[in-house]
C-alpha positions in Angstrom: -10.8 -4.2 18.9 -10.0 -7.3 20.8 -7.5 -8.6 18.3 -8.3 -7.9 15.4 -11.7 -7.9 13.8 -11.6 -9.8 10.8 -14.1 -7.5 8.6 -12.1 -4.3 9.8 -9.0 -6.6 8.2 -11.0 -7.2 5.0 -12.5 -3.6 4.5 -9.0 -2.3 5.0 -7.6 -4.6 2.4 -10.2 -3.5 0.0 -10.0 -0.3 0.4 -5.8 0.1 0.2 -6.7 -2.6 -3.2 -8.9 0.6 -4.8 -6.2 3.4 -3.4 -3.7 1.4 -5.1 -5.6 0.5 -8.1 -6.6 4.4 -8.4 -2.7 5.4 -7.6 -1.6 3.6 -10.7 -4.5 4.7 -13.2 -3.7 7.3 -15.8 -5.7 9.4 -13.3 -2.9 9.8 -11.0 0.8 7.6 -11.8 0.2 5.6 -14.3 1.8 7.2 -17.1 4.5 8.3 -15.4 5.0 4.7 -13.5 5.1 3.1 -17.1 7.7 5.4 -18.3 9.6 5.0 -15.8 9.6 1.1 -16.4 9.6 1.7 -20.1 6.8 0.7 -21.1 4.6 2.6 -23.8 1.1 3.5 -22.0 -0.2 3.2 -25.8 0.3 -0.3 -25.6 -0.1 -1.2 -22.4 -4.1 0.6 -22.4 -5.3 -2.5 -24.0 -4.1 -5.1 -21.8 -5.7 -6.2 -18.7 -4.2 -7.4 -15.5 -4.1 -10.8 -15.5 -7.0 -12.4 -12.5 -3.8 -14.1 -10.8 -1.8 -10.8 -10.6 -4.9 -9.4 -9.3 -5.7 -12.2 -6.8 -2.1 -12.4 -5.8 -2.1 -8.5 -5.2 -5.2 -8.4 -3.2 -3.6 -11.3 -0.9 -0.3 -9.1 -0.2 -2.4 -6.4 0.9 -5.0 -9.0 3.0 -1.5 -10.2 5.1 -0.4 -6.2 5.3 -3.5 -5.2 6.9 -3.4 -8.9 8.7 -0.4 -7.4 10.3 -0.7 -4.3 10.2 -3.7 -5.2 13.1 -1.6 -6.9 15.3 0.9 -4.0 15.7 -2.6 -2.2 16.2 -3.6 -4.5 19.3 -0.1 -4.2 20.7 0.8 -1.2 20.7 -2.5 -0.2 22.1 -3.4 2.4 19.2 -6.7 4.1 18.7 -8.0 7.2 17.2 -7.1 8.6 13.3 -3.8 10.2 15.2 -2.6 7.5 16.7 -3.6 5.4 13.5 -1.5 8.5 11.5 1.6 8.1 13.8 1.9 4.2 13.7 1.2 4.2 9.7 4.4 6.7 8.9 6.3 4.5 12.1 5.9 1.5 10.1 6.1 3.2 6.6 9.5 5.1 7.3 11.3 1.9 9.1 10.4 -0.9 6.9 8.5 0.3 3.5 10.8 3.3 2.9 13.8 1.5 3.5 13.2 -1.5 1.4 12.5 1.1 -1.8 15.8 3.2 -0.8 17.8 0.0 -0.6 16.2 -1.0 -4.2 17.8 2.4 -5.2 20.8 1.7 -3.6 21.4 -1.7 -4.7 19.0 -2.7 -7.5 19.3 1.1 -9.0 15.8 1.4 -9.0 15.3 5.1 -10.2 14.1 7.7 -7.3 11.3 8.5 -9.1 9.8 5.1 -9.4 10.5 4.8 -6.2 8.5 7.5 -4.6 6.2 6.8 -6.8 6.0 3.1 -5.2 6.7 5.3 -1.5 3.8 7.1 -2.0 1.3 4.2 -3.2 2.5 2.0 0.4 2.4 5.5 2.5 -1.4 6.1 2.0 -2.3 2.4 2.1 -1.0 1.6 5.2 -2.2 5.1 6.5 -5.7 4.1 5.4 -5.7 0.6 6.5 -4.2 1.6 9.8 -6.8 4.4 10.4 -9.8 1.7 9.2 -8.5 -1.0 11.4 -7.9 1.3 14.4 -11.0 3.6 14.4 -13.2 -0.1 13.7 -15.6 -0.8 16.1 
């Protein structure tokens, strides 16, 4: 990858979007992510996301896996392991440590935190694998 494909970037981006998407769903943490915001799933299972939340969502994660490329080109990574160490690198010093400081000082709960941990843990594992195994 000579700095940064710009379809890897897209097919990353769309498919951390799903992940998360999925992540959320009462397949996986959505219940329990409502609770833990108080807010009744009941309710909530009519409502759809409004098209700007989604359009706004989609662009955070089209600038994560943006950037998440160029650490890809400088550090030199290639291969699913070297994808697998940069991802938890990055996770651990900046996504963790936002969420434990939104414990900390926000007094976010720890649970809706790792539920949130979890979510930006296997996006930017599979965006960094996508990006870094493109050719």
């Amino acid at each position: 990858m000579n700095g940064g494909d710009f379809l890897a970037i897209i097919t990353a981006a769309v498919a951390a979007f799903i992940i998360s998407g999925l992540w959320y769903s009462p397949l996986l943490f959505g219940r329990q992510w409502l609770a833990l915001r108080g807010i009744n799933a009941e309710a909530f299972a009519d409502k759809k996301m409004p098209a700007g939340t989604m359009i706004t969502e989609f662009a955070r994660t089209l600038i994560i896996a943006f950037v998440l490329t160029h650490f890809i080109v400088i550090t030199g990574t290639t291969g699913v392991l070297g994808a697998l160490s940069l991802a938890v690198w990055i996770w651990v010093g900046f996504y963790a440590m936002i969420l434990v400081g939104s414990v900390i000082h926000d007094k976010v709960s720890w649970k809706l935190a790792a539920i949130r941990a979890g979510d930006g843990l296997v996006r930017i594992i599979v965006m960094t694998i996508i990006i870094s195994i493109w050719k």
